[in-house]
C-alpha positions as CSV (number, residue, x, y, z in Angstrom):
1,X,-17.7,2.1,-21.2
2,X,-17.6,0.9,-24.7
3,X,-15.1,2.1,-27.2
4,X,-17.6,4.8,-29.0
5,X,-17.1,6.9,-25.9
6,X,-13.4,6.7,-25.6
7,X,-13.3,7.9,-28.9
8,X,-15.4,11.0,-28.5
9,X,-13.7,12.2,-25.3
10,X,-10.2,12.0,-27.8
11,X,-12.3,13.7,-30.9
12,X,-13.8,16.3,-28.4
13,X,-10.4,16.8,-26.6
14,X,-12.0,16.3,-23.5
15,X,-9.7,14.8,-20.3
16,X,-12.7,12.4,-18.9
17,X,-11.1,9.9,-16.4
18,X,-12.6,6.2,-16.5
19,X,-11.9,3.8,-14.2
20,X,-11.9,-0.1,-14.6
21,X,-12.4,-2.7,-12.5
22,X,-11.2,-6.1,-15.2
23,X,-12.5,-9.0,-13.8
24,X,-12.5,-10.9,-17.3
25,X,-16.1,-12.6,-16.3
26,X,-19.5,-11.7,-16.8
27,X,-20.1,-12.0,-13.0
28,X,-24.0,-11.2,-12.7
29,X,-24.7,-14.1,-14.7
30,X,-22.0,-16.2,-12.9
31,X,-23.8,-15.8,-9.6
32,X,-27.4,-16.1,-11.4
33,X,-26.2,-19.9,-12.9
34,X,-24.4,-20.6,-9.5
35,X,-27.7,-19.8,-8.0
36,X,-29.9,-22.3,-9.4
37,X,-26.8,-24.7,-9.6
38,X,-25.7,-24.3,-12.9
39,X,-21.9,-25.1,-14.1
40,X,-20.6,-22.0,-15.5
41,X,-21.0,-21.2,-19.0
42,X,-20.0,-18.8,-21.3
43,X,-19.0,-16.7,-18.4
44,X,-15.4,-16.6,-18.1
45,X,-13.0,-14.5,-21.1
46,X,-9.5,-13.5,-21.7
47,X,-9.3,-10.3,-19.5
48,X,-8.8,-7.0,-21.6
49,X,-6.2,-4.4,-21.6
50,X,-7.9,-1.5,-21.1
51,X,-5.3,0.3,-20.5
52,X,-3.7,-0.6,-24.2
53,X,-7.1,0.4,-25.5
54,X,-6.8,3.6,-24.3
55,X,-3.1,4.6,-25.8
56,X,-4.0,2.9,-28.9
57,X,-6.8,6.1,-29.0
58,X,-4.5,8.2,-28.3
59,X,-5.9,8.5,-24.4
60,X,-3.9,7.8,-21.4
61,X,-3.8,4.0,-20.1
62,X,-2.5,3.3,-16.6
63,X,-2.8,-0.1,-14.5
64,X,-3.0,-0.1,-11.0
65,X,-2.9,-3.2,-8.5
66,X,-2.4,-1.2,-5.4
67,X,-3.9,1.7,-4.0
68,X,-0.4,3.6,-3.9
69,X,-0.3,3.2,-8.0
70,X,-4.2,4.2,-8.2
71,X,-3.5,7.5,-6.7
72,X,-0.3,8.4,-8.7
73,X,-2.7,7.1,-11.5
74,X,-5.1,9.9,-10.9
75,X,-2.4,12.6,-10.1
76,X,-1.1,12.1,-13.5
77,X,-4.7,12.0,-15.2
78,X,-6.1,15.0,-13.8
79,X,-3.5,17.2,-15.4
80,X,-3.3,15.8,-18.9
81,X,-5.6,17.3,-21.3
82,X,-6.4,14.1,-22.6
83,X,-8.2,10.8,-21.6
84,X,-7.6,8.7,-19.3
85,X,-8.4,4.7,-18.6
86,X,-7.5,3.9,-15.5
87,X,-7.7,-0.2,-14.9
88,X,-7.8,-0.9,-11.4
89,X,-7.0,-4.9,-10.9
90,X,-7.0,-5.3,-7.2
91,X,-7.2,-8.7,-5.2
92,X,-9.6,-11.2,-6.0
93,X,-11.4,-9.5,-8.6
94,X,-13.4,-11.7,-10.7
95,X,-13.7,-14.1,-7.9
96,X,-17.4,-15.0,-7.1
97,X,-18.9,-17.3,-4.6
98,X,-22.1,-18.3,-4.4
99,X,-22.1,-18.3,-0.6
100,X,-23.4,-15.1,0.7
101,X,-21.7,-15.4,3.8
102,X,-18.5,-16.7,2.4
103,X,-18.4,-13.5,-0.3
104,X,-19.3,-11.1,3.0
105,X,-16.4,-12.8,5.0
106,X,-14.4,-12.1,2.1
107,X,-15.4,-8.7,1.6
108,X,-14.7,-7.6,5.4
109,X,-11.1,-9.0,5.6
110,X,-9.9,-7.3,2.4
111,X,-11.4,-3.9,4.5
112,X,-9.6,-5.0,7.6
113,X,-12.2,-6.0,9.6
């Protein structure tokens, strides 16, 4: 998503729904430099509001850290007639590791497993 869509869904008037997932880090290329045993660099940013972006376009800007506030979220943006930015911070986004198994372990305890 870059800001040259946002703006035609408000010129067009059309009520597209984006959702965000900030993690303020360019993570690919984090796990690429981790890989080879790199220190990170260049990688890490001030996070964007998203959210901010999206009123200041005239477009609907929600932030959600739970999934109780994702689906009111998406309630209210399916029945505006504008757009919507929906930036979804949930736990330990932005976090990488460049253990496989580590990440895996972390990924099946946030699901409960």
């Amino acid at each position: 998503m870059v800001m040259g869509e946002l703006t035609t869904a408000r010129d067009l008037n059309l009520p597209v729904i984006v959702i965000v997932f900030p993690d303020a880090s360019l993570a690919p290329i984090e796990m690429k430099q981790r890989a080879v045993t790199y220190a990170d660099t260049a990688v890490d940013f001030p996070g964007t509001d998203y959210a901010k972006v999206a009123r200041a376009l005239s477009g609907n800007g929600y932030v959600c850290r739970s999934r109780e506030q994702l689906k009111s979220a998406l309630t209210q943006a399916l029945t505006t007639e504008r757009f919507s930015v929906i930036s979804y911070e949930f736990p330990g986004a932005g976090r990488i590791c460049a253990d496989t198994a580590c990440c895996r372990n972390h990924h099946e305890t946030r699901r409960g497993r």
